[in-house]
TORKOL-4160 file (C-alpha; in steps of 0.2 Angstrom, whole numbers, padded with zeros to 4 digits, m for minus):
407
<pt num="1" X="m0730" Y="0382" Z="0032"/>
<pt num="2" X="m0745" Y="0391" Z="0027"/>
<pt num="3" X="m0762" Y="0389" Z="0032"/>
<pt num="4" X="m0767" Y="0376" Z="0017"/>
<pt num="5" X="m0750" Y="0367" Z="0022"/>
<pt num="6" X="m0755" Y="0367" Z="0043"/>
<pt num="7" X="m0769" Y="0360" Z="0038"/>
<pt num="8" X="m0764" Y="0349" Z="0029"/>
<pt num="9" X="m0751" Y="0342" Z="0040"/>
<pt num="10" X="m0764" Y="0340" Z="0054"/>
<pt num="11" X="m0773" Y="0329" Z="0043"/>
<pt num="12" X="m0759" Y="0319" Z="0040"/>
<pt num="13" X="m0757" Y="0315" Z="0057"/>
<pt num="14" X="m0776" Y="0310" Z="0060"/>
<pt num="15" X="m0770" Y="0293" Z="0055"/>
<pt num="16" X="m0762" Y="0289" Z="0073"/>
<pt num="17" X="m0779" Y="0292" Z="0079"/>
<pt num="18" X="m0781" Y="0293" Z="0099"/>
<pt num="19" X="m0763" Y="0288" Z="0105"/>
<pt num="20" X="m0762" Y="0289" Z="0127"/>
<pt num="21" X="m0748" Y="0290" Z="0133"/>
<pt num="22" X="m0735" Y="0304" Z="0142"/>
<pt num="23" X="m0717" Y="0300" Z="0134"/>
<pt num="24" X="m0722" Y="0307" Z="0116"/>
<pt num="25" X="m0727" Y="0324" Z="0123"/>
<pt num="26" X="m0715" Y="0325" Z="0137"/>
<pt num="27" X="m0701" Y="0323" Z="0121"/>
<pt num="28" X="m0711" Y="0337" Z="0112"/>
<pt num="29" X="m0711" Y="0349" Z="0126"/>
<pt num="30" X="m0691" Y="0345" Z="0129"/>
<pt num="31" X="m0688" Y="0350" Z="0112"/>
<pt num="32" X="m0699" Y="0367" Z="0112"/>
<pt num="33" X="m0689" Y="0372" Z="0127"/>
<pt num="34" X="m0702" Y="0371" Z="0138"/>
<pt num="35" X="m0715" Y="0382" Z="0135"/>
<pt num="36" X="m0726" Y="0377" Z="0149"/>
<pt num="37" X="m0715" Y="0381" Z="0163"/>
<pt num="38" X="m0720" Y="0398" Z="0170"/>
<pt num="39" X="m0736" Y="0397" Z="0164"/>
<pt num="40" X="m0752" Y="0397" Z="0179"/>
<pt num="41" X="m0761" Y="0383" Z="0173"/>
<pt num="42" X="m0780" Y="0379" Z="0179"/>
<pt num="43" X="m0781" Y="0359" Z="0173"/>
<pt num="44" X="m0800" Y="0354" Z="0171"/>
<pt num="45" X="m0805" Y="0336" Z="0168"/>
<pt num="46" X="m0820" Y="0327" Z="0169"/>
<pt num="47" X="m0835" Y="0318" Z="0157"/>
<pt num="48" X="m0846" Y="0332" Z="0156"/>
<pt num="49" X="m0847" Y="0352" Z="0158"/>
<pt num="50" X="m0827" Y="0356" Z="0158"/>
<pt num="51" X="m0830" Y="0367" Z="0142"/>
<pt num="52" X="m0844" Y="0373" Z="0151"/>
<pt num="53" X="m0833" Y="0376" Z="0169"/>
<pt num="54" X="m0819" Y="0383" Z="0161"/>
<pt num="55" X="m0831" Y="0397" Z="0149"/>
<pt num="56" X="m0837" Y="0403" Z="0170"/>
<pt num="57" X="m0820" Y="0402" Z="0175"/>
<pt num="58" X="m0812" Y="0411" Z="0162"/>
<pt num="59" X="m0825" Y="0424" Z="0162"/>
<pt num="60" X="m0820" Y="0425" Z="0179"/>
<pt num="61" X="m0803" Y="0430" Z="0179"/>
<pt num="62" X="m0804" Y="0443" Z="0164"/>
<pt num="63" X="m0817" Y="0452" Z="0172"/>
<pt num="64" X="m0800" Y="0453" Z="0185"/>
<pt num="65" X="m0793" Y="0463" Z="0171"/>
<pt num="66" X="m0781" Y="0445" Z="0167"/>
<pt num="67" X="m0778" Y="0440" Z="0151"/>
<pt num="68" X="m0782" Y="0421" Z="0148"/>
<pt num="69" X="m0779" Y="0406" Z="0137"/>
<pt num="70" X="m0791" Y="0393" Z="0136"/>
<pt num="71" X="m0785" Y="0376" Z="0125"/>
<pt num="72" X="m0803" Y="0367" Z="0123"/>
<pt num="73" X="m0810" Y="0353" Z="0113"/>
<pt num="74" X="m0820" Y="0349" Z="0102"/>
<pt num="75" X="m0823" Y="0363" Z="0093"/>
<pt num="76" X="m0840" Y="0369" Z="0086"/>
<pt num="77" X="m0839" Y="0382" Z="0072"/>
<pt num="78" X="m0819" Y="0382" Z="0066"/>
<pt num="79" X="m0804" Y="0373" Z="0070"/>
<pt num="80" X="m0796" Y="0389" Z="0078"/>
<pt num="81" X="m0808" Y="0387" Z="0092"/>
<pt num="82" X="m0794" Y="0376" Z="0100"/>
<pt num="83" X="m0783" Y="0389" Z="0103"/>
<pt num="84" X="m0791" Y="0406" Z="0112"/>
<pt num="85" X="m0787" Y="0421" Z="0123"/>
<pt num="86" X="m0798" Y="0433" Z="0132"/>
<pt num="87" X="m0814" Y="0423" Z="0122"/>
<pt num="88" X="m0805" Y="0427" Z="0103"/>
<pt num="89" X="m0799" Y="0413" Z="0092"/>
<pt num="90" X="m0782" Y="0414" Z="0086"/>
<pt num="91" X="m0779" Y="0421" Z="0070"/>
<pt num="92" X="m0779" Y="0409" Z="0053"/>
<pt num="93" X="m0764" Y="0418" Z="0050"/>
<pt num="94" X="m0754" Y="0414" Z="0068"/>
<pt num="95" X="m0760" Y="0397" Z="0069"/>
<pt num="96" X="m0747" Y="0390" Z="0055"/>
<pt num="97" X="m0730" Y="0400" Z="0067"/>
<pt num="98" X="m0735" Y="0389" Z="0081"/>
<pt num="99" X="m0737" Y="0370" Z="0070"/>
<pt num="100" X="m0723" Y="0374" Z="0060"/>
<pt num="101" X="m0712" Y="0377" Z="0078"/>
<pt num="102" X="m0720" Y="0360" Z="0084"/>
<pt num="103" X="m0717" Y="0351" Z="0067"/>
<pt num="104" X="m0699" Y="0355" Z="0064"/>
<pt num="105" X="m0698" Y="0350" Z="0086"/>
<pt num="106" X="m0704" Y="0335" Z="0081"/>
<pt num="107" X="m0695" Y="0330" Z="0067"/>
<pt num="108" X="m0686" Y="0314" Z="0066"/>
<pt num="109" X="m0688" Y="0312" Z="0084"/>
<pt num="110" X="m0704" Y="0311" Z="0089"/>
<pt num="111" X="m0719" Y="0303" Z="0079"/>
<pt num="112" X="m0735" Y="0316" Z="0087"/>
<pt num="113" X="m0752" Y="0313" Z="0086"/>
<pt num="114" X="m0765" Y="0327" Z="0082"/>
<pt num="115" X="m0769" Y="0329" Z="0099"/>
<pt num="116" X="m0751" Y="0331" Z="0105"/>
<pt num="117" X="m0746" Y="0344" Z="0091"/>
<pt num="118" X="m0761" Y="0355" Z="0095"/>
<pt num="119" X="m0758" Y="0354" Z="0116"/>
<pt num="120" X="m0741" Y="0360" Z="0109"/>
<pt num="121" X="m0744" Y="0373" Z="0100"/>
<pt num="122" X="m0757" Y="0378" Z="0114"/>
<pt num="123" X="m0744" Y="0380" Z="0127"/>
<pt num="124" X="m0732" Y="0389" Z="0113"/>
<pt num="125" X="m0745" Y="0404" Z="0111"/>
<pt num="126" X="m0750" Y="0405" Z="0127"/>
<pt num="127" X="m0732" Y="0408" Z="0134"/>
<pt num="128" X="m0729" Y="0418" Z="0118"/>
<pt num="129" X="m0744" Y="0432" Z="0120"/>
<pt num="130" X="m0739" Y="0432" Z="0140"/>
<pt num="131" X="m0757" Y="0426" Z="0145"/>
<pt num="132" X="m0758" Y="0428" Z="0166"/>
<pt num="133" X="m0768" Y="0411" Z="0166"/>
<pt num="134" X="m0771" Y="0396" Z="0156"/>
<pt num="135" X="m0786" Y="0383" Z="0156"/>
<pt num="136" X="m0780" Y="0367" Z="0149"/>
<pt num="137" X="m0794" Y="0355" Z="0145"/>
<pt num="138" X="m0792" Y="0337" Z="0144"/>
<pt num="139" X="m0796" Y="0327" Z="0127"/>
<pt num="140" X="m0800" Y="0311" Z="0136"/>
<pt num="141" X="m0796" Y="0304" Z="0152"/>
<pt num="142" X="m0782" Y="0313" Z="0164"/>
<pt num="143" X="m0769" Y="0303" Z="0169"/>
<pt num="144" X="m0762" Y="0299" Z="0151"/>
<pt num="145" X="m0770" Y="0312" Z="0142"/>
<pt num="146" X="m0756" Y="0323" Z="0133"/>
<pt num="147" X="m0759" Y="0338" Z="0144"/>
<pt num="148" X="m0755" Y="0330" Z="0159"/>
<pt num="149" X="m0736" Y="0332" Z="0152"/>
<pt num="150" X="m0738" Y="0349" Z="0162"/>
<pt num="151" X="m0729" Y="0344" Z="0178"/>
<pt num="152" X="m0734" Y="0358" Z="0186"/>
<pt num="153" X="m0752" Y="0366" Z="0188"/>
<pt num="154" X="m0759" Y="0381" Z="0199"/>
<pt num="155" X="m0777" Y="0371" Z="0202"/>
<pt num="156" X="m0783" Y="0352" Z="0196"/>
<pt num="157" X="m0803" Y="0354" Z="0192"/>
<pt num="158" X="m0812" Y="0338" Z="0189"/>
<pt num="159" X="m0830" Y="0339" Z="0183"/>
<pt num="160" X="m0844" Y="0326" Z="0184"/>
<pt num="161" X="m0839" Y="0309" Z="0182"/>
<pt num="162" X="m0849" Y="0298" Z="0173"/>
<pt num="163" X="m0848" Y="0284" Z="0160"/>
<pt num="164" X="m0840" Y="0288" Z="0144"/>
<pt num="165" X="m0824" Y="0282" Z="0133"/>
<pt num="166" X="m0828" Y="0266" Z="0142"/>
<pt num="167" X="m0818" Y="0256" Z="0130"/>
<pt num="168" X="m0800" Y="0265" Z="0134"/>
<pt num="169" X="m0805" Y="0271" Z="0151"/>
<pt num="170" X="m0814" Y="0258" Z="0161"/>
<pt num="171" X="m0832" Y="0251" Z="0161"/>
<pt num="172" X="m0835" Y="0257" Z="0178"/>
<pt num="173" X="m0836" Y="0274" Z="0190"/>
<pt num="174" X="m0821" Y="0272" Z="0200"/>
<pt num="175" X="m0809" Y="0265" Z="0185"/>
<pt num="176" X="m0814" Y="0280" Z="0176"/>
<pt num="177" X="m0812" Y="0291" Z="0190"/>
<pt num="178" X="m0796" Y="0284" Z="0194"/>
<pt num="179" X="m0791" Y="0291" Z="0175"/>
<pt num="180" X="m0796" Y="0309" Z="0177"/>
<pt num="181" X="m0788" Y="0309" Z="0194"/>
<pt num="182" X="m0772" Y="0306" Z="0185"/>
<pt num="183" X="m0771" Y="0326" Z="0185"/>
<pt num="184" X="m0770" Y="0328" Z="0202"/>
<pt num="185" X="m0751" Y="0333" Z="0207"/>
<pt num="186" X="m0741" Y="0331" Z="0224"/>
<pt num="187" X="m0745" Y="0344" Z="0235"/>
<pt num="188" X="m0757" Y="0351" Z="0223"/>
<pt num="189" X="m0774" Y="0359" Z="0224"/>
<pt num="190" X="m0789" Y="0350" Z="0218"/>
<pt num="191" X="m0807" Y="0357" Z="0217"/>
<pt num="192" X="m0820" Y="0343" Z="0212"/>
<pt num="193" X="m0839" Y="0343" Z="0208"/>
<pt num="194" X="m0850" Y="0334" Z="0219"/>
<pt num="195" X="m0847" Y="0317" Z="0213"/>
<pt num="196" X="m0854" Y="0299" Z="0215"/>
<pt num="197" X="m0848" Y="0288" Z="0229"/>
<pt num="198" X="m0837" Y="0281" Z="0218"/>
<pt num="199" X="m0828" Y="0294" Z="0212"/>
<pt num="200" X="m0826" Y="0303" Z="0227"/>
<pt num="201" X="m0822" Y="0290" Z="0236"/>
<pt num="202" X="m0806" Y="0288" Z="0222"/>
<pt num="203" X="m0803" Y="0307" Z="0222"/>
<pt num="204" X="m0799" Y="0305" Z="0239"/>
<pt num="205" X="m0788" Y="0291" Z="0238"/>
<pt num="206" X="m0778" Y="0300" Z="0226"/>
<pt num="207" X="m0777" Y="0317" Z="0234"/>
<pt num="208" X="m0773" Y="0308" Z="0250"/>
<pt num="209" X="m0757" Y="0298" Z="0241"/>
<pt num="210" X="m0752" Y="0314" Z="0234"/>
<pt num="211" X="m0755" Y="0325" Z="0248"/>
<pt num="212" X="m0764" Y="0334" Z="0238"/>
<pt num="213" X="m0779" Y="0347" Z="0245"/>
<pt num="214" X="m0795" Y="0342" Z="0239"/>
<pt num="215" X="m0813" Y="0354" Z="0240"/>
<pt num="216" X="m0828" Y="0349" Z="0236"/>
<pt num="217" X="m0841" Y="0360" Z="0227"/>
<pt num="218" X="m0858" Y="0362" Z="0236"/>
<pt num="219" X="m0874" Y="0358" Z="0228"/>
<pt num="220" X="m0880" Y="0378" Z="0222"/>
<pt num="221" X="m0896" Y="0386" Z="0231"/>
<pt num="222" X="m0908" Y="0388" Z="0215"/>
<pt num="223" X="m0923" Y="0398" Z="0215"/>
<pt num="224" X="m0939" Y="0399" Z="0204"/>
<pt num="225" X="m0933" Y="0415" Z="0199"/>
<pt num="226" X="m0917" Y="0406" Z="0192"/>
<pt num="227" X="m0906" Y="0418" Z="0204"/>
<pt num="228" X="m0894" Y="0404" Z="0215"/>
<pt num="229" X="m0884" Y="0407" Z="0231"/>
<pt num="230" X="m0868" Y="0397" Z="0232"/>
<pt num="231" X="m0860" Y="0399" Z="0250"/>
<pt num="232" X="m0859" Y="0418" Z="0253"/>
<pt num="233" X="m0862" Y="0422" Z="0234"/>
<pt num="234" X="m0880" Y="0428" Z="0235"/>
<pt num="235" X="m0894" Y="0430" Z="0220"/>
<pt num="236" X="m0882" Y="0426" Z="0207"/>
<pt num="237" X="m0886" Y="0425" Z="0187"/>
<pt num="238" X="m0879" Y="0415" Z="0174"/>
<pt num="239" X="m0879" Y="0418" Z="0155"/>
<pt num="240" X="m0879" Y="0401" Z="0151"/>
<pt num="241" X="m0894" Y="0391" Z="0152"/>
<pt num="242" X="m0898" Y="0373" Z="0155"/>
<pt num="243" X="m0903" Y="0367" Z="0174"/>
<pt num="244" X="m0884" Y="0360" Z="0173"/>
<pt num="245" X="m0875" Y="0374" Z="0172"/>
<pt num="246" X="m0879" Y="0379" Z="0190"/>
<pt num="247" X="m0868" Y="0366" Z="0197"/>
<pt num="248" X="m0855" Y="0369" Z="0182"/>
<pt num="249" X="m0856" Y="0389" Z="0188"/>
<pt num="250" X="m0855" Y="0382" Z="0208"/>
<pt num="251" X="m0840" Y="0373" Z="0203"/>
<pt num="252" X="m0831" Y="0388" Z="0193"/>
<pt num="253" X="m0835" Y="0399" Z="0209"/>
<pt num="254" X="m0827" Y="0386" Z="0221"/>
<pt num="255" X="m0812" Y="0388" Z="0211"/>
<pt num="256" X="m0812" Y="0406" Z="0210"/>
<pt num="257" X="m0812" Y="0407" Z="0227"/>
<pt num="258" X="m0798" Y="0396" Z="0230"/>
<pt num="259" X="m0789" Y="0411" Z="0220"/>
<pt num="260" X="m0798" Y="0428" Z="0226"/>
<pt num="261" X="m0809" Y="0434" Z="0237"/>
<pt num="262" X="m0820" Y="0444" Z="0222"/>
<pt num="263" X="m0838" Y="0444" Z="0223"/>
<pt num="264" X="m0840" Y="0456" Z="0209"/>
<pt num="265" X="m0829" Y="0447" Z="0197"/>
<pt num="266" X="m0839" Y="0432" Z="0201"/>
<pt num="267" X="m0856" Y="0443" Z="0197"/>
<pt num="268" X="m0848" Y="0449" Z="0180"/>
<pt num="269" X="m0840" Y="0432" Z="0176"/>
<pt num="270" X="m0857" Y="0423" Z="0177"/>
<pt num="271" X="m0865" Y="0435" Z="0168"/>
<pt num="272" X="m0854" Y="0436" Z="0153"/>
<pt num="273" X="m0848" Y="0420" Z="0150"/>
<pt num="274" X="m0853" Y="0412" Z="0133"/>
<pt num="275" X="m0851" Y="0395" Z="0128"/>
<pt num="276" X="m0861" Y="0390" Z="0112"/>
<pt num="277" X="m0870" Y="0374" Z="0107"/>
<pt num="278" X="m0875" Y="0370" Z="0129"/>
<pt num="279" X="m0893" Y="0371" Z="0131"/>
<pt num="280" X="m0891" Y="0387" Z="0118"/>
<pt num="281" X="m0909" Y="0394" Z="0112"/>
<pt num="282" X="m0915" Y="0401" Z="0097"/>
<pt num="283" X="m0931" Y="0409" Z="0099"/>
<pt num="284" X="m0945" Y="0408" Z="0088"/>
<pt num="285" X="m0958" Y="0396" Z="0079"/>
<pt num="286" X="m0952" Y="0385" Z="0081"/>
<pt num="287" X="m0938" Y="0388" Z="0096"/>
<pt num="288" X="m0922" Y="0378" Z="0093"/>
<pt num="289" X="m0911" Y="0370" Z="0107"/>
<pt num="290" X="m0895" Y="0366" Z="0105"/>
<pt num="291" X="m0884" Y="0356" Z="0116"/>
<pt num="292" X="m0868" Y="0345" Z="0117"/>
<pt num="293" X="m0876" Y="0329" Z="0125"/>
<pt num="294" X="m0867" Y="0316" Z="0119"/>
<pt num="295" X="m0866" Y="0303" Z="0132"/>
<pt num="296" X="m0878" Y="0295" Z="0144"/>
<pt num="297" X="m0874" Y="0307" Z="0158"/>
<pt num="298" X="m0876" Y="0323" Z="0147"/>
<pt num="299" X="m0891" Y="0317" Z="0139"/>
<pt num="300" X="m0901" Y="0315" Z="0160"/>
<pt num="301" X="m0894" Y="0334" Z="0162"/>
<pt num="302" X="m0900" Y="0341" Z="0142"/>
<pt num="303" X="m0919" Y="0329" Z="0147"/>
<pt num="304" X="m0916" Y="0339" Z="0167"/>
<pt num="305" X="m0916" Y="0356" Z="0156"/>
<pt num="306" X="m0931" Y="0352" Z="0146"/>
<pt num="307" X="m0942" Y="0347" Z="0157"/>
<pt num="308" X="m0953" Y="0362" Z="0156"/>
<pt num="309" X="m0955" Y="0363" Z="0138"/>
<pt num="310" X="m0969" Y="0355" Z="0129"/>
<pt num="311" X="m0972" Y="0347" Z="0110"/>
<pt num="312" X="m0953" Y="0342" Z="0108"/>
<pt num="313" X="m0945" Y="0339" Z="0093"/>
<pt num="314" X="m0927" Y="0328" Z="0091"/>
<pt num="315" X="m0914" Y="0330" Z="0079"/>
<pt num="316" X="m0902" Y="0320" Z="0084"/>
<pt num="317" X="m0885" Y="0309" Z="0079"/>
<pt num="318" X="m0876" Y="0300" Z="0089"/>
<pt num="319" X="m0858" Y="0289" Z="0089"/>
<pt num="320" X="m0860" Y="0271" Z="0087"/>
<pt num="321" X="m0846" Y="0271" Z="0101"/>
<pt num="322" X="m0858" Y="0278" Z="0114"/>
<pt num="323" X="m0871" Y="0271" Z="0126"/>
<pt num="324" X="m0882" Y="0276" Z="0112"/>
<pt num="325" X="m0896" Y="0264" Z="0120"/>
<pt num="326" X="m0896" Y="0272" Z="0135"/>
<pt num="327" X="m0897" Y="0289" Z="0128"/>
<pt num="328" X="m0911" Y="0286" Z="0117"/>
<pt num="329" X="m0919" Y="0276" Z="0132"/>
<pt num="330" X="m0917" Y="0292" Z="0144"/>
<pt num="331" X="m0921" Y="0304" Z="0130"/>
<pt num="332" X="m0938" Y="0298" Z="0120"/>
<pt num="333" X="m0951" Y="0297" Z="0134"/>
<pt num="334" X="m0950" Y="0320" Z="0130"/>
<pt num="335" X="m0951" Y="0319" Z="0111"/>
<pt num="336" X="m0966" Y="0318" Z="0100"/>
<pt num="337" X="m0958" Y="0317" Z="0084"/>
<pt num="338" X="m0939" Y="0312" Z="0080"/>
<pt num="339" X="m0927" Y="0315" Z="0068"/>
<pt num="340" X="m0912" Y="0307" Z="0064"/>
<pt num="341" X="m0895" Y="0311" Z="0056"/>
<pt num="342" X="m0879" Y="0302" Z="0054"/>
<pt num="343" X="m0866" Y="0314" Z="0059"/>
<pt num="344" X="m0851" Y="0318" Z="0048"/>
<pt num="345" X="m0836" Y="0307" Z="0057"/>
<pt num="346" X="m0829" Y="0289" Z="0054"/>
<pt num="347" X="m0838" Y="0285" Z="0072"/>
<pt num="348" X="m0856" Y="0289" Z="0066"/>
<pt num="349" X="m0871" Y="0281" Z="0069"/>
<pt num="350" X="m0879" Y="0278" Z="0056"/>
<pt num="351" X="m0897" Y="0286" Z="0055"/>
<pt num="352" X="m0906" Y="0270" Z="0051"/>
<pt num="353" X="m0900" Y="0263" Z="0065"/>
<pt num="354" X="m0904" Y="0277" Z="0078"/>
<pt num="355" X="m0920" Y="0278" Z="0070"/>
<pt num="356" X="m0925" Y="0259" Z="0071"/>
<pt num="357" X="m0917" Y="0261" Z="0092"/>
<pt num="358" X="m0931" Y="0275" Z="0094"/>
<pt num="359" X="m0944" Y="0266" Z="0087"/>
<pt num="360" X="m0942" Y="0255" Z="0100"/>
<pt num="361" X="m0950" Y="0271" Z="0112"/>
<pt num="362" X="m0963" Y="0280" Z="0098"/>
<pt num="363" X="m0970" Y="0277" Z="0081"/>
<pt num="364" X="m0965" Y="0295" Z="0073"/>
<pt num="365" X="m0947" Y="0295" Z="0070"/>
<pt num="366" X="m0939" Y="0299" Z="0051"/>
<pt num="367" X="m0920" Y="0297" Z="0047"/>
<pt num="368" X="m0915" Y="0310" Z="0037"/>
<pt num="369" X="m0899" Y="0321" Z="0031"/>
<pt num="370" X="m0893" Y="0334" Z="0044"/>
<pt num="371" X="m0901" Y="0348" Z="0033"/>
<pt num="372" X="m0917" Y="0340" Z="0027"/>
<pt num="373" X="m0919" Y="0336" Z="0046"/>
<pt num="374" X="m0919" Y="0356" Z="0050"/>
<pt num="375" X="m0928" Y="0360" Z="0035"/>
<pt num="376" X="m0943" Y="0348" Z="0042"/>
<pt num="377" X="m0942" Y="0355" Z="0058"/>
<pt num="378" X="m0943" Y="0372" Z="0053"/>
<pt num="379" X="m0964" Y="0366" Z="0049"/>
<pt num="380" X="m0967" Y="0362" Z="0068"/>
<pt num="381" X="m0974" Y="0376" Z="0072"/>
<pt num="382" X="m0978" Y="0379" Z="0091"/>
<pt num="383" X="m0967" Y="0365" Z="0095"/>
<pt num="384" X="m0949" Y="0364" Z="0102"/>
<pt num="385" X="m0934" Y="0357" Z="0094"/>
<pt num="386" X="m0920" Y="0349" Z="0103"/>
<pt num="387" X="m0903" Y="0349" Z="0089"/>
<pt num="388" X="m0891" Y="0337" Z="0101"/>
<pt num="389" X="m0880" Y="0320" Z="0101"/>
<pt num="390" X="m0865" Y="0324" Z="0095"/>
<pt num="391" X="m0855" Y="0343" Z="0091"/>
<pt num="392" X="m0849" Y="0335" Z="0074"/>
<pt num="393" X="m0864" Y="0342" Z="0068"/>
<pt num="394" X="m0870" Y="0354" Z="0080"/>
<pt num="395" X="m0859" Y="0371" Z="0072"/>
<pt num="396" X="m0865" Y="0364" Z="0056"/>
<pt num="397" X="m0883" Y="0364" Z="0063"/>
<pt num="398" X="m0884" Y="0380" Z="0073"/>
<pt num="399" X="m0874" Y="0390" Z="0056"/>
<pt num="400" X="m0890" Y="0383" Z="0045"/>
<pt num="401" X="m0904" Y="0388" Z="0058"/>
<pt num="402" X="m0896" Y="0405" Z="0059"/>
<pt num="403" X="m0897" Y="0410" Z="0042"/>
<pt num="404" X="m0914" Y="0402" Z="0038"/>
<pt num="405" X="m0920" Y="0412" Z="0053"/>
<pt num="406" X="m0912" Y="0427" Z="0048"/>
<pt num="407" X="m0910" Y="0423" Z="0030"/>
């Protein structure tokens, strides 16, 4: 296939939708030969911050000199995001070599969803351009999530658990964090974030049955300076901002450790990680925030982060298949003025809707289209605009600020 043909053929597949489930995947990897085995793969579920974890911990073990893999999702800016090494997307003309290998895998014996041919074709480059580690991300869940196919992982990560997915993955704590304890393996080695009572208490149920070893991070030692210690890593930096990523950086650091005893890779990895569209900033008049909250937990950590700004502006669009009443309940007390957008997906909200839940909370709110949204903000002048809800929208969103900024 050609690139207009892979596309096409993942498209064709989007009818399956969100399919859970080991046996298809397990089939798929038979057929490929295998392309996981041999591979040093750190697994990283979680509700929020695993793109976030897994940006640290990358940087990490390249600035080690490694060469890494990181299959992430959902994508912000393009579709080759998904598939990455050393921070470089693969190449348009690469990515059809690896579907087309799936596909004909597939082919009469294994009906894949888009999810599963991507995890694939993940594992297929990675092995194929030798990569010394691999961070598999989760799409949803753990324990039926087509990644955890990989019988085999180096370190299972489990960010923050909170409530999302609640409709496929439980409607409380612990039933979800039974779910993204499903990537825990006998014998294995799991790093956790600090958790709720719930979930820890069901991490270490698991680990337990599985004999598994499991660490829990720390809480990170943050200054006013925004320098943090964690254990016996001392005035550290981070490149990412947002009050969040502190514990997300802690948690990456926890893992490196468990690997190498590197201060100075830690220093360089904090510093040069990069992970667009969390808590990213656009100076200026107005300054624009950007950030991938998109569920009730992310949006008490973006609200966290904003605390010390003033005059705030939303533009925000949310899925109807969120605790959107939550979020706008935990999110309106900061913003004087908001817009909303209905983001480009089947699972949108639509913007009347958001807008009549934030009328609920203040009298200045106005549905509009994404770009007539940004244009209007662009008039606030001395204020700050918060872009969030949803990354449907937010490459889009950052893309059109960019180059009316810059023209």
């Amino acid at each position: 296939m050609d690139y207009r043909q892979t596309t096409e053929y993942i498209e064709s597949l989007a009818k399956f939708g969100v399919v859970l489930g080991l046996d298809n995947m397990r089939a798929l990897l038979s057929r490929l030969g295998h392309p996981e085995n041999g591979l040093k793969i750190i697994h990283i579920a979680g509700t929020n911050g695993k793109g976030s974890v897994g940006a640290f911990i990358s940087a990490m073990l390249r600035a080690k000199g490694f060469k890494v893999g990181r299959y992430v999702s959902p994508t912000i800016f393009c579709y080759e995001e998904r598939f990455q090494i050393n921070g470089e997307n693969i190449k348009k003309t690469d990515l059809p070599h690896y579907i087309t290998q799936v596909k004909n895998a597939a082919e009469g014996a294994v009906s894949p969803t888009v999810f599963e041919v991507e995890t694939a074709a993940a594992l297929l480059y990675f092995k194929s351009e030798n990569c010394d580690y691999v961070l598999l991300e989760v799409g949803m869940g753990g324990r039926l999530d087509a990644t955890n196919a990989v019988e085999t992982t180096l370190r299972s990560v489990i960010t923050s658990i909170g409530l999302d997915h609640t409709a496929i993955l439980g409607d409380t704590i612990d039933k979800i964090a039974f779910e993204k304890a499903g990537i825990i393996k006998q014998n294995g080695t799991v790093i956790s974030a600090v958790q709720q009572k719930e979930a820890a208490e069901v991490l270490e149920e698991v680990s337990s049955d599985k004999n598994a070893k499991l660490i829990f991070c720390e809480e990170p030692v943050i200054r006013k300076d925004k320098t943090f210690d964690y254990k016996t890593h001392k005035n550290l930096k981070i490149s990412l901002a947002g009050t969040y990523q502190y514990k997300n950086a802690a948690l990456a650091i926890e893992v490196f450790d468990t690997l190498y005893n590197d201060d100075k890779a830690v220093r360089e990895g904090l510093a040069n990680a990069e992970w667009a569209g969390r808590f990213q900033i656009m100076e200026g008049d107005p300054t624009f925030i950007f950030d991938g909250a998109h569920n009730p937990q992310g949006i008490e950590a973006l609200v966290s982060s904003l605390e010390n700004y003033k005059d705030i502006v939303f533009v925000c669009g949310i899925f109807a298949d969120k605790d959107y009443k939550q979020m706008v309940k935990t999110a309106a007390p900061l913003a004087k003025k908001v817009f909303t957008i209905t983001p480009p997906s089947p699972r949108a909200l639509d913007n009347e809707e958001l807008k009549n839940e934030f009328l609920n909370y203040l009298s200045d709110v106005t549905a509009l289209p994404l770009e007539e949204a940004l244009d209007a903000a662009f008039d606030m002048k001395g204020r700050t605009v918060a872009v969030f809800g949803s990354l449907s929208f937010l490459g889009r969103a950052i893309e059109y600020v960019r180059s009316k900024k810059h023209g």
